[in-house]
C-alpha positions in Angstrom: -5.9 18.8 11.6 -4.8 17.6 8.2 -6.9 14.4 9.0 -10.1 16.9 8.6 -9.0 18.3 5.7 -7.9 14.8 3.9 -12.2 14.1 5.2 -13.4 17.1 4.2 -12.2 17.3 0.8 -13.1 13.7 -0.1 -16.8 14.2 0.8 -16.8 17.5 -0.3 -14.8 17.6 -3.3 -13.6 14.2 -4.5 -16.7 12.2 -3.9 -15.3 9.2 -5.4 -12.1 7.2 -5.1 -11.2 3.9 -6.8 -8.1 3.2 -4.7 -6.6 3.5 -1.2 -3.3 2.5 -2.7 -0.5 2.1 0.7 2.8 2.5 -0.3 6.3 1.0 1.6 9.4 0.9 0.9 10.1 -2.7 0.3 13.5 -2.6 1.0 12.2 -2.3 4.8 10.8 -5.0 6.0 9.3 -3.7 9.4 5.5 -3.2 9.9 6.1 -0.5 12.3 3.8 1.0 14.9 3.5 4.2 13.3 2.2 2.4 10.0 -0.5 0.4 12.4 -1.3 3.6 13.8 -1.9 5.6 10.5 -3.8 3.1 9.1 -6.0 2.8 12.3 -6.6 6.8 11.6 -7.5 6.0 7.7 -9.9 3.5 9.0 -11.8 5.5 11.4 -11.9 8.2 8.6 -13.5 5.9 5.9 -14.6 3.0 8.2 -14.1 -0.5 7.4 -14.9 -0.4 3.4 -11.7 1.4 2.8 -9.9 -2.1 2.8 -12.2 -3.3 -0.1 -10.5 -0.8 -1.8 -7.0 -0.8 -1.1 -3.7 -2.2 -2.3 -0.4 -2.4 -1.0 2.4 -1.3 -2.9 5.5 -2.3 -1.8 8.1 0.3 -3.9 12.0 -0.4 -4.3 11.4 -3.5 -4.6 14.0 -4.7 -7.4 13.7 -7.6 -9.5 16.6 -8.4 -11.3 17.9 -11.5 -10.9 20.8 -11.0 -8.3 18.2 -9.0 -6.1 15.9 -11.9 -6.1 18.4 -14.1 -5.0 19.9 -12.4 -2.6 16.0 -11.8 -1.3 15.6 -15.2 -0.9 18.8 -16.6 0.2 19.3 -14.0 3.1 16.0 -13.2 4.2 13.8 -15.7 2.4 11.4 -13.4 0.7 9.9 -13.0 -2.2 6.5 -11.5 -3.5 4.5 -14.4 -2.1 5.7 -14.7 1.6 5.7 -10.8 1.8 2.5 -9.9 0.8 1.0 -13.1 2.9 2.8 -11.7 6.0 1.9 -8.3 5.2 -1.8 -9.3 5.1 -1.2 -10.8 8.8 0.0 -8.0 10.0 -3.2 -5.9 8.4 -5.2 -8.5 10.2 -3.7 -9.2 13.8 -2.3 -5.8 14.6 -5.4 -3.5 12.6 -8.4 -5.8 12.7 -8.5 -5.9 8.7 -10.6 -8.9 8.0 -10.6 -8.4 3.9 -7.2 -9.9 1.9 -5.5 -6.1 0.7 -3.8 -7.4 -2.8 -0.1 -6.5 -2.8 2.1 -4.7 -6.0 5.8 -4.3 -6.2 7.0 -2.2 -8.4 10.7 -0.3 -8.5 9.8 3.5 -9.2 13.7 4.0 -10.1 13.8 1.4 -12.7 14.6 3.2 -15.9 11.8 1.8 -17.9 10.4 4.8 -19.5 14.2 6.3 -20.1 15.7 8.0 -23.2 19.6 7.6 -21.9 21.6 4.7 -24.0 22.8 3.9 -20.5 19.5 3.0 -18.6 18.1 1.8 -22.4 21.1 -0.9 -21.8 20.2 -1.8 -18.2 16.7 -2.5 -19.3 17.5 -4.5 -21.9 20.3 -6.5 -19.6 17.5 -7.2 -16.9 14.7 -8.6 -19.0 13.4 -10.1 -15.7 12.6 -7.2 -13.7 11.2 -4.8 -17.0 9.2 -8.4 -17.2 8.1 -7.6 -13.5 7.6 -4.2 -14.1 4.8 -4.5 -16.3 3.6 -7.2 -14.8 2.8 -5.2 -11.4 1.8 -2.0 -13.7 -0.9 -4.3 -15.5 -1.7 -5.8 -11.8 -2.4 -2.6 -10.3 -4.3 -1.4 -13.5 -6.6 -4.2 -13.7 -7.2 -4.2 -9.9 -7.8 -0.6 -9.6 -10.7 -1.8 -12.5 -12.2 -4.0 -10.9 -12.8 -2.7 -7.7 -15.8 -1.1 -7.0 -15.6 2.8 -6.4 -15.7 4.0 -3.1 -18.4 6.8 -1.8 -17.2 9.2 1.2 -21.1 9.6 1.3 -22.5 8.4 4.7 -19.2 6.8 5.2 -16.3 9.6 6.1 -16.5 10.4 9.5 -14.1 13.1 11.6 -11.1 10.6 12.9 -11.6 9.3 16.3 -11.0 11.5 18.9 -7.9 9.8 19.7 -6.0 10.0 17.0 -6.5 13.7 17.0 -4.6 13.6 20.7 -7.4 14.0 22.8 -6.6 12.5 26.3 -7.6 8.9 26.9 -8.7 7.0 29.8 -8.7 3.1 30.2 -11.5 2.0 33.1 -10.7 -1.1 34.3 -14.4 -2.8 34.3 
C-alpha cells in the first residue's frame, strides 16, 4: 500500500530525483534480510537504474580517534572494508551489478552546535569534524554528479510479491 503511494507520487508529483540515498546504522554491522528484501521492493519500483543513483550512508558511524581504533582492532573495519563488503552484499544477495558509493557520516556529532560544551568536543576531535566534512562534501559532490533520475517509463507498481500476494514455486 504505501509502496503505491511512494510510486505514485514520484511519477506523479516528484518527477525527478537525484538520489536514492540508503541509510544504516553503522554501528550495526548486519546486512539483514529485511534490508535485502526492501531493497528488492525499491528495485522492482524503479527497476534497475535506481542503483546508478544511489548511495549508502552508513550514520553513527564515529570518527574520533578512540572509535577508529577500537573499529579496527575489534572488528577490523574501517570505511574501506565496510563499504567493499557492503557492495557484496548489494551484489550477491540483490543482484546489484553497479558499485553504490558509500558515506559515513555521525548525525549526533555536534558540528553545527552553539553549546561551549559540544564547541569543546569539536575542537578536541579535529579528526572526526575532519571526517565530517569530508563525507558532507562526498555526498554533495556525488549527488552532482549523478545523473537525475526520471520515474517516466520507469516506476512500475511493486511486484506482486512484495505486496503479499501468494506465491507458487513449480519445480520445472
Amino acid at each position: 500500500e504505501h509502496a503505491m503511494e511512494i510510486v505514485n507520487a514520484v511519477k506523479n508529483d516528484v518527477k525527478v530525483i537525484d538520489v536514492f540515498l540508503l541509510l544504516f546504522d553503522g554501528s550495526k554491522p548486519r546486512f539483514q534480510r529485511p534490508v535485502v528484501e526492501l531493497l528488492k521492493l525499491y528495485q522492482s519500483m524503479f527497476s534497475d537504474e535506481i542503483w546508478k543513483n544511489t548511495i549508502t550512508e552508513f550514520t553513527f558511524w564515529k570518527h574520533d580517534e578512540d572509535t577508529v581504533e577500537e573499529r579496527l582492532e575489534e572488528q577490523e573495519m574501517d570505511e574501506e572494508r565496510k563499504h567493499r563488503e557492503w557492495n557484496v552484499h548489494y551484489r550477491e544477495k540483490v543482484g546489484i551489478q553497479v558499485e553504490i558509493p558509500s558515506i559515513f557520516i555521525d548525525p549526533v556529532f555536534p558540528i553545527f552546535s552553539k553549546k561551549d560544551r559540544h564547541i569543546r568536543k569539536v575542537e578536541r576531535q579535529p579528526e572526526a569534524k575532519s571526517s565530517f566534512r569530508l563525507y558532507t562534501y562526498l555526498l554533495m559532490d556525488l549527488a552532482k554528479r549523478m545523473p537525475a533520475y526520471k520515474c517516466q517509463g520507469q516506476c512500475n507498481a511493486p511486484d506482486q510479491f512484495f505486496l503479499g500476494a501468494p506465491f507458487i514455486k513449480m519445480n520445472k
